[in-house]
N, C-alpha and C positions, 0 to 999 in steps of 0.2 A: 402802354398796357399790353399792347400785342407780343412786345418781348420777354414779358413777364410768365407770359401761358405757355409762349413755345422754349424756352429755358430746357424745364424739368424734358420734355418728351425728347429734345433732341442731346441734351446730357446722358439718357439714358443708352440712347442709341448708340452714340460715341463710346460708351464703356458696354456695351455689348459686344462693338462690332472690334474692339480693343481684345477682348478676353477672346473671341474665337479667331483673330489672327495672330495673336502670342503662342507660341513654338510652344511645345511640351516638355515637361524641364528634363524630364527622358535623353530631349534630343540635345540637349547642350551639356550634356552631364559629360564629364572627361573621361575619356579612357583607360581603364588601367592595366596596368602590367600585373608582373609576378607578384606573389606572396609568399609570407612564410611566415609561421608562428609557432610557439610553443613554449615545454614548462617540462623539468623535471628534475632528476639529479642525480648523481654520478659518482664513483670513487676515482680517487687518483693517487698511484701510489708516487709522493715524490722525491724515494731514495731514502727516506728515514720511518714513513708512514705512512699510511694510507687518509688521503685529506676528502672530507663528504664536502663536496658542492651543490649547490640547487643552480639552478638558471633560469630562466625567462626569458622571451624575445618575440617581436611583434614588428615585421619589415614588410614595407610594400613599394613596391617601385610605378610609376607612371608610363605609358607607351614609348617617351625618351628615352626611359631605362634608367632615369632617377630616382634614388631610391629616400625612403625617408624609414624611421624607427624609433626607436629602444631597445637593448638589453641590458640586462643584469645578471650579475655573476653573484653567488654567495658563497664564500668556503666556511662552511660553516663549523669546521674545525677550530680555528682560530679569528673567527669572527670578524669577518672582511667584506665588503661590499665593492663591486664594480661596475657602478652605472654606465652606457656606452650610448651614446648618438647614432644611430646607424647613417650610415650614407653611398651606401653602395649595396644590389644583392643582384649575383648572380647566379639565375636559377640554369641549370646544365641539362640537356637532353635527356628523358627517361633513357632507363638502360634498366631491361626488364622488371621493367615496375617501377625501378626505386628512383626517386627525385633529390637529386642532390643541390644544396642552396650553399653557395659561398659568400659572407657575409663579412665587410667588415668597417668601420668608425673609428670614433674618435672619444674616446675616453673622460665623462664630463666628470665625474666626481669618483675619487676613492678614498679608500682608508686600507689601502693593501700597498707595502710597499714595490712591489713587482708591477702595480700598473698605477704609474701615478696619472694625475689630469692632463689631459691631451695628449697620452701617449693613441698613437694610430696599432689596432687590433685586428684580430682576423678570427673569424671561427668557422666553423663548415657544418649543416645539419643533413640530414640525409630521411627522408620520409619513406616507409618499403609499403605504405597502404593499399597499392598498386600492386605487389608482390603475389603472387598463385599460394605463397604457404605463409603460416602466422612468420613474421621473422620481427626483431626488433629494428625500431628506429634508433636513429645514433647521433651523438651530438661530437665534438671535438671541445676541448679548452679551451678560453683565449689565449690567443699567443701576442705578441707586442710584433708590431711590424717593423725593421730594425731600419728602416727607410724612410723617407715623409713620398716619394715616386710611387705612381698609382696605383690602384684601387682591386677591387675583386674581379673585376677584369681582368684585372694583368697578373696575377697570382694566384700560385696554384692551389689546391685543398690543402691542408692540414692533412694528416696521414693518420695523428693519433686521435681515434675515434673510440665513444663511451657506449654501451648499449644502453635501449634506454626501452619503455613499455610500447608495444606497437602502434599505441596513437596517439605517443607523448608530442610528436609533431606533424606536423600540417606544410606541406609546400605544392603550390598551386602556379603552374609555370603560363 
């Protein structure tokens, strides 16, 4: 009988004294690295015309420096879609304001002949929000990496870049 009454009082005790020396999930919570996100779209002229893209992309890396994603490509010219895995992003030192992110994966699904599934890509975004005067953010194309040897680390920015509205992107280094 006696074990019956002290049960409940000392059950309770035990999950009190449980909940105030359980860490706060604050402190277990991972650290993260860079960021980079954004949306918009672009003309590109490719020698015969002028082809309208949209884009989208959403990359965040961890203190490692691994990165994880999506993007998507739309030429909406000729109606092509290029969904991307991210797995790499490397965000670069400001340099008067402006935050450049080089970013590049691996290709999971398309309907464009120029990048079919698992080709390895590259794109580069560049954020000026940081910038002293209005100036535009800029995105580049994808390009096909003509190698399967490393990552946005080891390769330089893309050169051809698109202007795009001042707070069409986001990169958080």
């Amino acid at each position: 009988m006696k074990i019956r009454s002290t049960l409940p009082p000392l059950l309770i005790v035990l999950v009190t004294a449980l909940l105030y020396t359980t860490p706060a999930s604050s402190a277990i919570a991972p650290d993260q690295g860079s960021s980079a996100f954004g949306e918009g779209g672009f003309g590109l002229f490719n020698g015969v015309r002028t082809e309208q893209w949209g884009f989208s992309f959403d990359a965040t890396s961890n203190k490692n420096g691994q990165a994880r994603g999506r993007a998507t490509f739309v030429n909406n010219s000729i109606q092509t879609q290029v969904i991307v895995k991210i797995d790499c992003l490397d965000v670069l030192p400001p340099t008067v304001g402006i935050i450049n992110a080089i970013i590049t994966g691996t290709v999971l699904h398309s309907d464009d002949p120029d990048f079919p599934k698992r080709t390895r890509v590259i794109f580069a975004a560049e954020d000026s929000s940081g910038f002293a005067t209005v100036r535009a953010d800029m995105i580049t194309p994808l390009f096909a990496i003509p190698f399967t040897e490393g990552d946005c680390h080891d390769i330089s920015q893309p050169l051809t870049m698109f202007p795009l509205s001042p707070d069409a992107i986001t990169i958080e280094p």
